[in-house]
N, CA, C and O atoms as CSV, one atom per row, in Angstrom:
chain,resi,resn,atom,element,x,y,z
A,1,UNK,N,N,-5.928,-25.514,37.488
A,1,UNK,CA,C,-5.476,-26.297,36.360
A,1,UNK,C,C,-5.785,-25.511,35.088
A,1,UNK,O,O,-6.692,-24.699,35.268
A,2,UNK,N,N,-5.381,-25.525,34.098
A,2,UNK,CA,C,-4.746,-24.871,32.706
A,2,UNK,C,C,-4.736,-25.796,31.738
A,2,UNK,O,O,-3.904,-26.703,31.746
A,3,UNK,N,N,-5.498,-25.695,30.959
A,3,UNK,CA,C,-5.425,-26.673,29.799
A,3,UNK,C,C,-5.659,-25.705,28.254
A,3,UNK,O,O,-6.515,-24.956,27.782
A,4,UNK,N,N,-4.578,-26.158,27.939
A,4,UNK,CA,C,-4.235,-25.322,26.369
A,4,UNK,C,C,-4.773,-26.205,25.235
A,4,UNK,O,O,-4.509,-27.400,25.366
A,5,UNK,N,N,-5.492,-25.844,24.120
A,5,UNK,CA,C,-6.073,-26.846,23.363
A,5,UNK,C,C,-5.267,-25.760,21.831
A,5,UNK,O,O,-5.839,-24.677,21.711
A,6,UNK,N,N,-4.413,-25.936,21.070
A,6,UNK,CA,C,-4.136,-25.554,19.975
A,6,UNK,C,C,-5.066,-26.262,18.647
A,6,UNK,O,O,-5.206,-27.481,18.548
A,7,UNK,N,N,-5.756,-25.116,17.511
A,7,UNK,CA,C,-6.348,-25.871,16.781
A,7,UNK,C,C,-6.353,-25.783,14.898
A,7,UNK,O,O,-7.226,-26.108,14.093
A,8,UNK,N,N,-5.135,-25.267,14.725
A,8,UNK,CA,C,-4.420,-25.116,13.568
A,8,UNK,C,C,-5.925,-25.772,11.997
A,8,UNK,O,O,-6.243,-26.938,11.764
A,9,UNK,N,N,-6.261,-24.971,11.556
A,9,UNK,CA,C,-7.307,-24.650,10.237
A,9,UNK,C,C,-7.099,-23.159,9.989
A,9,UNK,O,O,-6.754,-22.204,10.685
A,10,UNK,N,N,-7.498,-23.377,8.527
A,10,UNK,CA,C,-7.940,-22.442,7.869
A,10,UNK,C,C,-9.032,-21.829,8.287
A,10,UNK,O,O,-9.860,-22.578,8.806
A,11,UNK,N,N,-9.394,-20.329,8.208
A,11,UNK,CA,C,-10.199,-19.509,8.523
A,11,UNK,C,C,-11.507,-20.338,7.897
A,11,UNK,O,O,-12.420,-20.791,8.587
A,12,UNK,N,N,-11.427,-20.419,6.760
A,12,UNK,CA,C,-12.453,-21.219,5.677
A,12,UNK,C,C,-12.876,-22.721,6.403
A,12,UNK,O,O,-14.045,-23.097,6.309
A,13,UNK,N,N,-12.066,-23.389,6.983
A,13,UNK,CA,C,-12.283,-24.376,7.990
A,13,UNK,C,C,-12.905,-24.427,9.643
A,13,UNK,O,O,-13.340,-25.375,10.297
A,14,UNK,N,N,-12.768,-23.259,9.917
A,14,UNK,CA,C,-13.055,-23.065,11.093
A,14,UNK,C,C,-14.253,-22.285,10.630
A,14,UNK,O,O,-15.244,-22.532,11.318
A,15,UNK,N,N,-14.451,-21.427,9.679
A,15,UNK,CA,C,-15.852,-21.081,9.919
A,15,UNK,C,C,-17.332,-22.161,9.299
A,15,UNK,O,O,-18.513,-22.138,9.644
A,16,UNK,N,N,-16.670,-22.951,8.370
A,16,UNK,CA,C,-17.446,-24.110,8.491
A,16,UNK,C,C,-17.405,-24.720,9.157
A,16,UNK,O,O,-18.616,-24.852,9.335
A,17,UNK,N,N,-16.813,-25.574,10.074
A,17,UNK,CA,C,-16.992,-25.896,11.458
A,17,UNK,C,C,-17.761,-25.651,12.448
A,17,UNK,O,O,-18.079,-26.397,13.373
A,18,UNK,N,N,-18.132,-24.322,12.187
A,18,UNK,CA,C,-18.672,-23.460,13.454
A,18,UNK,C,C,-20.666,-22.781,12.360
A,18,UNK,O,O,-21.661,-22.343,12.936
A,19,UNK,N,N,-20.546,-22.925,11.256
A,19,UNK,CA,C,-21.638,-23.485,10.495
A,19,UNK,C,C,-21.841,-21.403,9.857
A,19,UNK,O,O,-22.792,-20.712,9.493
A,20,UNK,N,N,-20.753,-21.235,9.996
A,20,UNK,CA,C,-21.369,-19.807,9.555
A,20,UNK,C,C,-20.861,-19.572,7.921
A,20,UNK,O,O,-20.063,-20.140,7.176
A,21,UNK,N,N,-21.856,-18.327,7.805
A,21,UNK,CA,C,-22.223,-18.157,6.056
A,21,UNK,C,C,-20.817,-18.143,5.534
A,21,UNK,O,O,-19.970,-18.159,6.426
A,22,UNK,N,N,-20.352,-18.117,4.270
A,22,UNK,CA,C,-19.236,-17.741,3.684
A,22,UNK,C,C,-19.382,-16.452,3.115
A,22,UNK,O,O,-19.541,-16.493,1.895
A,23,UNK,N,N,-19.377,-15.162,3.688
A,23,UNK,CA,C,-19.979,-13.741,2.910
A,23,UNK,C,C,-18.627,-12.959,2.405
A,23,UNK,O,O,-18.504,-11.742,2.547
A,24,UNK,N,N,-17.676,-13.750,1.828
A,24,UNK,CA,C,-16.578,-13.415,0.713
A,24,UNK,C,C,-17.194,-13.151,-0.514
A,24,UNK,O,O,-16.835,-12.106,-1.057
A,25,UNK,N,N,-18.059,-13.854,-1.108
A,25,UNK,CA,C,-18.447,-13.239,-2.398
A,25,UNK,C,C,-19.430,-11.952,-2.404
A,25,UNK,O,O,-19.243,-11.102,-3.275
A,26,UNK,N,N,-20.641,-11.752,-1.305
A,26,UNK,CA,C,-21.195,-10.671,-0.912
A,26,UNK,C,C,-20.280,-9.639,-0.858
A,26,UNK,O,O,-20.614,-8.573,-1.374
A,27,UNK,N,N,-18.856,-9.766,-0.176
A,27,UNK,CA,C,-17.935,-8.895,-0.024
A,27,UNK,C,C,-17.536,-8.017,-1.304
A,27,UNK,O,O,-17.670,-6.884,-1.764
A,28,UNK,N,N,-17.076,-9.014,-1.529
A,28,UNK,CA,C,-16.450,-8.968,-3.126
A,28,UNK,C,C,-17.505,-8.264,-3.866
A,28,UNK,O,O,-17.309,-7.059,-3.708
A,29,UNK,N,N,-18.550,-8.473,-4.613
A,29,UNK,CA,C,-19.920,-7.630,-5.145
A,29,UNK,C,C,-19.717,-6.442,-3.996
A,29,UNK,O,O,-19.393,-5.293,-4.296
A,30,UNK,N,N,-19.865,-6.718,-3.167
A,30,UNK,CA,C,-20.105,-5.209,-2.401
A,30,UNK,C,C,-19.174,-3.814,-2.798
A,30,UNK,O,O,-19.545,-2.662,-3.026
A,31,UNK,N,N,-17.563,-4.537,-2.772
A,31,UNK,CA,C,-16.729,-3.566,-3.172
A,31,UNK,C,C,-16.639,-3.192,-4.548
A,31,UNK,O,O,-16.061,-2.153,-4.868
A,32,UNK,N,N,-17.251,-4.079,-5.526
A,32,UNK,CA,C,-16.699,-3.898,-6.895
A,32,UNK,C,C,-18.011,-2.802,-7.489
A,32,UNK,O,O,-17.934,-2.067,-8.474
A,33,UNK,N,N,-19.472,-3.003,-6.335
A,33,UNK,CA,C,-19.992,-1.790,-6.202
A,33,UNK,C,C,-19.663,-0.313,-6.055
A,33,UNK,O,O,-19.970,0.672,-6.727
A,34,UNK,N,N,-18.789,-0.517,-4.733
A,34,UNK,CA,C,-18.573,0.434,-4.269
A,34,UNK,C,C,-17.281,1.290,-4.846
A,34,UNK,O,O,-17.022,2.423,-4.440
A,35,UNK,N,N,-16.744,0.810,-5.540
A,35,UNK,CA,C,-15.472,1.168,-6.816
A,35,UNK,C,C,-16.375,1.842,-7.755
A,35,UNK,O,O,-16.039,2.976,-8.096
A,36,UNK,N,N,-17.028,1.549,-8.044
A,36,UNK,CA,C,-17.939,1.558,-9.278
A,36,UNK,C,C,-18.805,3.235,-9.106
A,36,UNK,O,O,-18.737,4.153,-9.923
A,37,UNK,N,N,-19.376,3.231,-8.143
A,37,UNK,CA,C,-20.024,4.383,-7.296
A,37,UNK,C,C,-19.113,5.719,-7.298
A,37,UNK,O,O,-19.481,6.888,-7.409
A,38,UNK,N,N,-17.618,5.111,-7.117
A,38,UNK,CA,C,-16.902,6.248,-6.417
A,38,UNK,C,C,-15.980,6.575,-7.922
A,38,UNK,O,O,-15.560,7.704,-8.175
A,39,UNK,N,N,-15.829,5.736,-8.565
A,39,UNK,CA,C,-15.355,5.985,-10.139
A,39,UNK,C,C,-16.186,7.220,-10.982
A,39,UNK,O,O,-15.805,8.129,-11.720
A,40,UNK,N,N,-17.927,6.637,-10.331
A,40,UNK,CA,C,-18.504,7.539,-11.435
A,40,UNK,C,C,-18.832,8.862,-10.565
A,40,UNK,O,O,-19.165,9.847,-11.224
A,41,UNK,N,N,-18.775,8.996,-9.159
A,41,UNK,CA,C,-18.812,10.205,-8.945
A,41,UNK,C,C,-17.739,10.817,-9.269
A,41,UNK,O,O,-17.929,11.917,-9.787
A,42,UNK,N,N,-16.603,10.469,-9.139
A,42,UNK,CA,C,-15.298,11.398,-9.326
A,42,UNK,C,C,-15.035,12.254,-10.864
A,42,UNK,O,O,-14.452,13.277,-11.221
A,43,UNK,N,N,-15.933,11.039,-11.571
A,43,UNK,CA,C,-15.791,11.408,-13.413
A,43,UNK,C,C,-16.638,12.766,-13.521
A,43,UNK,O,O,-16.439,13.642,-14.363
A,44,UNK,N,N,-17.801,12.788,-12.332
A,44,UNK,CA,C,-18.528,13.323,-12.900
A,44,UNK,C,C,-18.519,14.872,-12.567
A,44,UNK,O,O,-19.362,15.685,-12.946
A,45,UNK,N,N,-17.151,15.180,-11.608
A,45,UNK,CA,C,-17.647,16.278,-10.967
A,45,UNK,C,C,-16.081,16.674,-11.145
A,45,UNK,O,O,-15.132,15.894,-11.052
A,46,UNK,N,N,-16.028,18.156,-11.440
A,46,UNK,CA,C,-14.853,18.858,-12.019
A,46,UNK,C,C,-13.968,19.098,-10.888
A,46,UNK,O,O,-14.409,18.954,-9.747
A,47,UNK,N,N,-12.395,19.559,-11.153
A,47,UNK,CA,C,-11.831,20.027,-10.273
A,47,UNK,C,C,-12.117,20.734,-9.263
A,47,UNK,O,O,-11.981,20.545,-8.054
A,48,UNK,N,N,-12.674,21.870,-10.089
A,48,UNK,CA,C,-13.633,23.318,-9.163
A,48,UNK,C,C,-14.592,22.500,-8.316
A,48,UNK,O,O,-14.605,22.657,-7.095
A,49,UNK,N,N,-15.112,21.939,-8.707
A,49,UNK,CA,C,-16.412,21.570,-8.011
A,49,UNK,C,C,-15.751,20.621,-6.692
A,49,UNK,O,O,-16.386,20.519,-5.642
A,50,UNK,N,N,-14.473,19.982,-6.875
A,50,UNK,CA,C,-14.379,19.406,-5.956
A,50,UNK,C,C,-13.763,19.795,-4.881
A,50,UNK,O,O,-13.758,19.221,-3.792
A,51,UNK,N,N,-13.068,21.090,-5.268
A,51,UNK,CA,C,-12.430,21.914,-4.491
A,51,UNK,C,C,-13.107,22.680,-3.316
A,51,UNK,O,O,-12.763,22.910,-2.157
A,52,UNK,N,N,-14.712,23.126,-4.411
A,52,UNK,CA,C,-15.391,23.900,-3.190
A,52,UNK,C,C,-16.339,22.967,-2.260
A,52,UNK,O,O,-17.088,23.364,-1.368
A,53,UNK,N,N,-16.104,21.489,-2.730
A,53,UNK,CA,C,-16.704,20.639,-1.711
A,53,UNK,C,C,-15.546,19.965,-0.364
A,53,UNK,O,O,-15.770,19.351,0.680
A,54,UNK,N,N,-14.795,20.254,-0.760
A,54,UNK,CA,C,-13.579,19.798,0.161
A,54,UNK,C,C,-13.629,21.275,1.403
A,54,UNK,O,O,-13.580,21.105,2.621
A,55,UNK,N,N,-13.726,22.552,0.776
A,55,UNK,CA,C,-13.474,23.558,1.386
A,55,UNK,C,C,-14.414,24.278,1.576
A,55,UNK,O,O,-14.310,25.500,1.472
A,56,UNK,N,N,-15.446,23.722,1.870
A,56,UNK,CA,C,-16.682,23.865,2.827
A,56,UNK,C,C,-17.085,25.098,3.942
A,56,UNK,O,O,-17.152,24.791,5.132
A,57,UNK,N,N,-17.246,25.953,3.680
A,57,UNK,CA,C,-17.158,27.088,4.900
A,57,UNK,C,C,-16.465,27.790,4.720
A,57,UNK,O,O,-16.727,28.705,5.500
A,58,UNK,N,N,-15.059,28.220,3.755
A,58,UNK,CA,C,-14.071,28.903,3.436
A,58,UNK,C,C,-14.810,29.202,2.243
A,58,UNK,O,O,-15.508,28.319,1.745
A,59,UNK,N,N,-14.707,30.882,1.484
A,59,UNK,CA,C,-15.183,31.457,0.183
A,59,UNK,C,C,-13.977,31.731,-0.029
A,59,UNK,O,O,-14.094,32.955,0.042
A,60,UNK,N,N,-12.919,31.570,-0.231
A,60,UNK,CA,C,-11.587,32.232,-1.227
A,60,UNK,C,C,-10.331,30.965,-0.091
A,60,UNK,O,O,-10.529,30.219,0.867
A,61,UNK,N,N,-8.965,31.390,-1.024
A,61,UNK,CA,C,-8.507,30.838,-0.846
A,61,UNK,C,C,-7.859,31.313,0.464
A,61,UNK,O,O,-7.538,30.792,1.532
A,62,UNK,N,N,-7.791,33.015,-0.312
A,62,UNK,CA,C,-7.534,33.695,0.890
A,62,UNK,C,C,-7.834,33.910,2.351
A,62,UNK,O,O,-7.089,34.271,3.261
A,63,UNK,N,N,-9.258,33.560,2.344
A,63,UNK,CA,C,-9.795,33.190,3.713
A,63,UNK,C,C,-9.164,32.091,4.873
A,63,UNK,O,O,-9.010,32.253,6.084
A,64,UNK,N,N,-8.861,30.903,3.998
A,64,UNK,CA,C,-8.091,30.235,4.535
A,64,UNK,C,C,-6.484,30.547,4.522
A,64,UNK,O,O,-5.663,29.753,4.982
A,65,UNK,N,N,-6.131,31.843,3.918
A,65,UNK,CA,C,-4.543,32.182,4.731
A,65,UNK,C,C,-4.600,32.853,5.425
A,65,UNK,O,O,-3.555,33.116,6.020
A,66,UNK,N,N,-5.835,33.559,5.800
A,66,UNK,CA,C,-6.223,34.512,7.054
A,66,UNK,C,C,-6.450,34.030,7.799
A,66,UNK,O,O,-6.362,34.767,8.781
A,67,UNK,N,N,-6.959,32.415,8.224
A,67,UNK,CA,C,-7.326,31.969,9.163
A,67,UNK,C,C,-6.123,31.157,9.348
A,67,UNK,O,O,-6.351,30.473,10.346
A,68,UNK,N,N,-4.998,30.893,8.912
A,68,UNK,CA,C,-3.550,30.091,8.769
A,68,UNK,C,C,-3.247,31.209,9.616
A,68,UNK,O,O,-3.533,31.135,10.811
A,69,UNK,N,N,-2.690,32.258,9.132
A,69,UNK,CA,C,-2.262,33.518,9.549
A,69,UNK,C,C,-2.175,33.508,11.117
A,69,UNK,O,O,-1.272,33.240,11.909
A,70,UNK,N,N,-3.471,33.907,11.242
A,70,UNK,CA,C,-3.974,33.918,12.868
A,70,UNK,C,C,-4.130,32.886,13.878
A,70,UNK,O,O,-4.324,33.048,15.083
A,71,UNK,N,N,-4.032,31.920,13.294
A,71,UNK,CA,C,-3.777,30.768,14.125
A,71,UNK,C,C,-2.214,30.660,14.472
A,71,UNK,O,O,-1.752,30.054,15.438
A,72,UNK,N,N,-1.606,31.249,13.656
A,72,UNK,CA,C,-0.178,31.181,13.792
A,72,UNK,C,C,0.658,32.301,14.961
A,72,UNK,O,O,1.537,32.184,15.815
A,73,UNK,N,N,-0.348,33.594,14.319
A,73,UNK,CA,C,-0.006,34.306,15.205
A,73,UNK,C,C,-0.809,34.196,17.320
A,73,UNK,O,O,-0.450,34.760,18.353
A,74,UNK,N,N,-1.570,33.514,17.112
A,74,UNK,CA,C,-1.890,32.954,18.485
A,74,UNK,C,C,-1.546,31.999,18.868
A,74,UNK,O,O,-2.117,31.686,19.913
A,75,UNK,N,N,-0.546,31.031,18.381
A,75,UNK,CA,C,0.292,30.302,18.403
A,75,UNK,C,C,1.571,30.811,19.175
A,75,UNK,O,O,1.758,30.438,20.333
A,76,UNK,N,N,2.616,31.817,18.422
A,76,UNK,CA,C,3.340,32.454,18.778
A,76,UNK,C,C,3.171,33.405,19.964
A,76,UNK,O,O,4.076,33.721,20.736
A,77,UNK,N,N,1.809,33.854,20.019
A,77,UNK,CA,C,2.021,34.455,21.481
A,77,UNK,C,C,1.545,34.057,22.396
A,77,UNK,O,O,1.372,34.873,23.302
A,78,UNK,N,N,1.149,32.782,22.597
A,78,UNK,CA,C,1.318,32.111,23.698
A,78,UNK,C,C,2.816,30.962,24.331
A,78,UNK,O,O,2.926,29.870,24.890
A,79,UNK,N,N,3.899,32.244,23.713
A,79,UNK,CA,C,4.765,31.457,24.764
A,79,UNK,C,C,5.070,31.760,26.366
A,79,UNK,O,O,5.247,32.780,27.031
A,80,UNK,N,N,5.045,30.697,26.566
A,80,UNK,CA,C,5.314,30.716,28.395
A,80,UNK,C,C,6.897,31.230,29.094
A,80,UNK,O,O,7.060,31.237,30.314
């Protein structure tokens, strides 16, 4: 036997129902933190600077077309 129970509420209804916190406004503070954090790092740190943090392990740009390069060319000669 199979018994289907449908129970149509709001999320906001069902989690009071079920007696749990409302942590939408924690949410909310949390992100308007976390905007806030990522606003002032970005202000604070220059193009250059963000460039050589993105490209981590590479010293020139060129390094990374040498390593494009050769990946390409071991690419190409592995056809079957």
């Amino acid at each position: 036997m199979k018994i289907t129970v449908d129970i149509d509420c709001t999320p906001e209804e069902a989690r009071a129902f079920f007696g749990l916190p409302n942590v939408q406004p924690m949410q909310e503070r949390l992100l308007l933190e976390m905007e806030q954090r990522l606003r002032a790092s970005l202000q604070a740190m220059s193009p250059e600077a963000m460039m050589q943090s993105w490209m981590t392990g590479l010293k020139s740009l060129d390094e990374l077309r040498e390593k494009f390069l050769a990946g390409m060319a071991r690419a190409g000669s592995s056809k079957p």
